[in-house]
Each structure stands twice: as structure tokens, then as C-alpha cells.
C-alpha positions as CSV (number, residue, x, y, z in Angstrom):
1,X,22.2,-7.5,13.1
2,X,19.1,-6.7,10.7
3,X,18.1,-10.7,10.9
4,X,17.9,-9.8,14.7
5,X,16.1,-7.2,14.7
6,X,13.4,-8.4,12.5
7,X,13.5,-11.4,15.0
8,X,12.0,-9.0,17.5
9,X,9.9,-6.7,15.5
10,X,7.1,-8.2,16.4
11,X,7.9,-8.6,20.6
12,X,8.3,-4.8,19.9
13,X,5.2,-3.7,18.1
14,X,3.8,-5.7,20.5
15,X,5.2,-3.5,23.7
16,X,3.6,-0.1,22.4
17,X,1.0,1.5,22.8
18,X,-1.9,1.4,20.7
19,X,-1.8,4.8,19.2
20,X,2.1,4.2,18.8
21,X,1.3,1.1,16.8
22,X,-1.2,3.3,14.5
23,X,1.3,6.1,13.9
24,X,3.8,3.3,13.3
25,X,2.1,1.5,10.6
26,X,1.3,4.7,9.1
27,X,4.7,5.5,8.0
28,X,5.8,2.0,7.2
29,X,2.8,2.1,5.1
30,X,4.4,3.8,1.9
31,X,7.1,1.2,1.6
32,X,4.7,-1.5,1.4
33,X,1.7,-0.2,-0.5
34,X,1.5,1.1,-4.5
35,X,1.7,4.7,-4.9
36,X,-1.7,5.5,-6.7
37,X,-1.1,7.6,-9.8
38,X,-4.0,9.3,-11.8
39,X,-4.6,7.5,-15.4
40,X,-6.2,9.5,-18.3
41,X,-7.9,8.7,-21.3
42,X,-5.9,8.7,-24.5
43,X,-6.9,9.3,-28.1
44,X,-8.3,6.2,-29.6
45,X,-9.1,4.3,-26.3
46,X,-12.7,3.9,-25.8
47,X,-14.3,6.5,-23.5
48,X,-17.8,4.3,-22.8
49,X,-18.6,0.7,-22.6
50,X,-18.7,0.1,-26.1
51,X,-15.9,-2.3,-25.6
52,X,-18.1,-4.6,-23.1
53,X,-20.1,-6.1,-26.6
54,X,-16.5,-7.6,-27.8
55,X,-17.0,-10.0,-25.1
């Protein structure tokens, strides 16, 4: 049943509207893209680019 359905996934993204298609991918979007999550700094991890003269 599922392999048939994503058989015609794209005959039926294909049938909608334009703004359906937009507000479609918008909420398949979060199965499909990283979730961003905010890094910090930690002690002893260079803050500048001292690190760049290693190289």
C-alpha cells in the first residue's frame, strides 16, 4: 500500500495547486532537513582565529 502511494506521489504533487505545493513542502520539510541547534563556546576552545596559524 505505502510502495503505491509513493508510486503516485509525484502525479499528485503534480495535480495541486501552486500554493498547495508550497504549504505542502513546508511541513514535509522538518522530516527531511537538520533541526539547527545553537552551539556555544566552551572553556579551553579558542574564541579567535588563533587556531588558523596551525595550518
Amino acid at each position: 500500500m505505502v510502495d503505491d502511494e509513493l508510486q503516485n506521489l509525484q502525479d499528485n504533487i503534480n495535480e495541486l495547486e501552486p500554493k498547495e505545493r508550497i504549504e505542502l513542502l513546508i511541513k514535509l520539510l522538518p522530516y527531511v532537513m537538520p533541526k539547527v541547534q545553537t552551539v556555544s563556546a566552551r572553556d579551553g576552545e579558542p574564541i579567535g582565529l588563533d587556531w588558523i596559524n596551525e595550518f
